[in-house]
N, C-alpha and C positions, 0 to 999 in steps of 0.2 A: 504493500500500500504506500510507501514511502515515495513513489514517484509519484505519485499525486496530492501527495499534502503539500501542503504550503503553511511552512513552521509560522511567520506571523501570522497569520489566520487561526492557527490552531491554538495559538498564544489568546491571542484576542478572542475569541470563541469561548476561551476557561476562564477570563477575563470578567466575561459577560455573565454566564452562569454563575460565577464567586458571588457577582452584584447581584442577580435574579433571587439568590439562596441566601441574603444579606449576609453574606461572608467577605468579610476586608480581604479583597483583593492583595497579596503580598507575596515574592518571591518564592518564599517555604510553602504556600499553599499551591504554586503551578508545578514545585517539586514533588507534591504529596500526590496529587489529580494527573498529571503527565508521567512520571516516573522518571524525569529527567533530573541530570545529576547538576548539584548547586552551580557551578561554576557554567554550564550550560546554559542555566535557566539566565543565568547576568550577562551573560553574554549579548542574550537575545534579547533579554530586555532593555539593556545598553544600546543596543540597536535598534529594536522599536524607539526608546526616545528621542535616539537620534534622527529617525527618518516621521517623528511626528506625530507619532498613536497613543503615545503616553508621557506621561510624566511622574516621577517619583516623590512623594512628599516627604514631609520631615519626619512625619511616625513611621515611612518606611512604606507604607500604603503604595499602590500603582494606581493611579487617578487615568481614565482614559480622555485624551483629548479632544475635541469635536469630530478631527479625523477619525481616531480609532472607536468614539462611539459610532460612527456612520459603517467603517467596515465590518467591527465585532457585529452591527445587527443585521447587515448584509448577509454577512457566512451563517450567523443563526438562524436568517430566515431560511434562508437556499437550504440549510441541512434539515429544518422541519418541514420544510412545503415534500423535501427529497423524501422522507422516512414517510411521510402520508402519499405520495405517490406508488413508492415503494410495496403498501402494504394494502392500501385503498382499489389500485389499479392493477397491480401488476402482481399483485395476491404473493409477497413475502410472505413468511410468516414474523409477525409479532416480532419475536425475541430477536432476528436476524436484521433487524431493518436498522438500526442504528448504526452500527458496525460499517453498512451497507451505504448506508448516506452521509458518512465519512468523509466517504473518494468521491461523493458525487459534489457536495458544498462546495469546492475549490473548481469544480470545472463548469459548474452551472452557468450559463449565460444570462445577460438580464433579461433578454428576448423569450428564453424557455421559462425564467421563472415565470413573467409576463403572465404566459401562456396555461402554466398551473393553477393560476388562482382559480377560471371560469370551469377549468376542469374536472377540478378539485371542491369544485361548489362553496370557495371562500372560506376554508376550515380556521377554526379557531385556535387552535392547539394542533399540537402532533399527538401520533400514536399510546404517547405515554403521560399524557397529558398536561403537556409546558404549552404556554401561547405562544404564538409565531407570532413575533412582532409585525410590524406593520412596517412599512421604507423607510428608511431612514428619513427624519426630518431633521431641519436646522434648529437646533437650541434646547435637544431633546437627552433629554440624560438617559441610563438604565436606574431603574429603578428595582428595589423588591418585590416578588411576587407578594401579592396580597391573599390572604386568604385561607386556611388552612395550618397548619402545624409539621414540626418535624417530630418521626417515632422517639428522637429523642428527648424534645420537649413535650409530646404527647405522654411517656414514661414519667416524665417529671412531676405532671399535672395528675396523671392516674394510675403511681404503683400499680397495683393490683391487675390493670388492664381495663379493657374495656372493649365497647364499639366505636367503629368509625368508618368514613368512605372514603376507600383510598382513593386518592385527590393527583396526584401525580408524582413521576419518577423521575428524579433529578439523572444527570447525563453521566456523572462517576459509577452510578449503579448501574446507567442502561450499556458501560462498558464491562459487563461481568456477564459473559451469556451465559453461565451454567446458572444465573440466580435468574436470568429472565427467561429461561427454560422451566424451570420453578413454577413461577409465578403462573404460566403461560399455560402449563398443566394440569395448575390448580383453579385457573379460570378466576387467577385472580388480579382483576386488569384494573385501569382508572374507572372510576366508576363505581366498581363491587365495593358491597358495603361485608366489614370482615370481624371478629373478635377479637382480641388482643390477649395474650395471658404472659406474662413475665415473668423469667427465674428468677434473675438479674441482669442487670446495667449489661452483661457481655451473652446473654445468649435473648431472643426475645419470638418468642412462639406465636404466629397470625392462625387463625384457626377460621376456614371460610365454609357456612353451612351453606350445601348446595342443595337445591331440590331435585325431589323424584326424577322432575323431567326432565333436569342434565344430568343426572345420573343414573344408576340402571338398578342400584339398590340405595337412593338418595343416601349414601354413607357421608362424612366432613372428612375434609381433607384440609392438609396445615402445610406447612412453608415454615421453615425455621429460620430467621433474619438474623444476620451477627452482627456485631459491629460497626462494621463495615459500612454499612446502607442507613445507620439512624440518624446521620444527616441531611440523608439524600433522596430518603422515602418519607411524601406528607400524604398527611391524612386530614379531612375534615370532621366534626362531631356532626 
């Protein structure tokens, strides 16, 4: 896949999600989310400033500049209109479609994206339930998503567990296919409403009643969620 990315885009892309999941955008976290090694990551950010996408503040924060907010929401749109074409049209499956619309964000043109919206019957969101922004306008920031919870703050709020609807799937987890093989098995998508039971803080059990008539002995089926993902998986009450 490597000949098709384009490193600042993919910079600017984790960029944008950090701000969507109001997480302070900073060096260590495009180290934690990319897997690139520290001195990589300064490099490139050293070079994004310099060619105008960002700027570094004094608490160390990466502030995107009008440029890099106009291209971060470029590639974000192009890779969500891509993952609802992908799975909408061309019948992916689910778990496979992110991965998938990767290689496609960097090669999109703006003529095809154009061409998606009418196609695509104007979707709100992607697959996993993140909004597709809208084009870039002039004097428009990224903002936090509103609305919903993370499983970690949802823990916070309701040791014990509870209900909720899961609300959407942040982009670090939709890069884990063996979880969204999981998920996708258990029919448990944005939308389904699920139970929650927790050991603790490091293992955390979703338990989603299905009926008769998705299943063949309406038995419940669960999904074990680590770590990992309680950032990055919300939920609504």
């Amino acid at each position: 896949m490597s000949e098709l990315v384009d490193t600042t885009e993919m910079y600017l892309k984790s960029i944008y999600e950090m701000l969507e999941d109001g997480v302070p955008p900073m060096r260590a976290r495009i180290v934690e989310r990319l897997g690139h090694s520290g001195p990589t990551v300064s490099q490139t950010v050293a070079r994004m400033e310099r060619d105008g996408y960002v700027a570094l503040e004094e608490d160390r924060r990466i502030a995107l500049t009008k440029k890099g907010v106009s291209s971060a929401t470029e590639v974000v749109r192009k890779h969500r209109l891509a993952e609802r074409l992908l799975t909408d049209v061309i019948g992916l499956q689910w778990e496979l479609a992110h991965e998938e619309a990767c290689r496609w964000e960097h090669v999109m043109s703006e003529q095809v994206e154009a061409l998606l919206i009418p196609l695509l019957n104007n979707p709100q969101t992607d697959p996993y339930g993140n909004p597709i922004p809208e084009k870039p306008q002039a004097g428009k920031s990224v903002k936090a998503i509103d609305g919903g919870v993370s499983l970690e703050t949802f823990f916070r709020k309701n040791p014990r567990g509870g209900e909720a609807t899961i609300l959407r799937i942040g982009e670090p987890s939709q890069a884990v296919p063996g979880f969204l093989f999981k998920l996708a098995a258990a029919k448990m998508l944005p939308g389904s409403k699920v139970s929650f039971s927790f050991d603790s803080l490091e293992r955390l059990g979703i338990a989603l009643n299905i009926s008769a008539g998705e299943t063949a002995d309406g038995s419940e089926k669960s999904v074990e969620i680590s770590e990992l993902h309680f950032k990055h998986f919300f939920v609504k009450l």
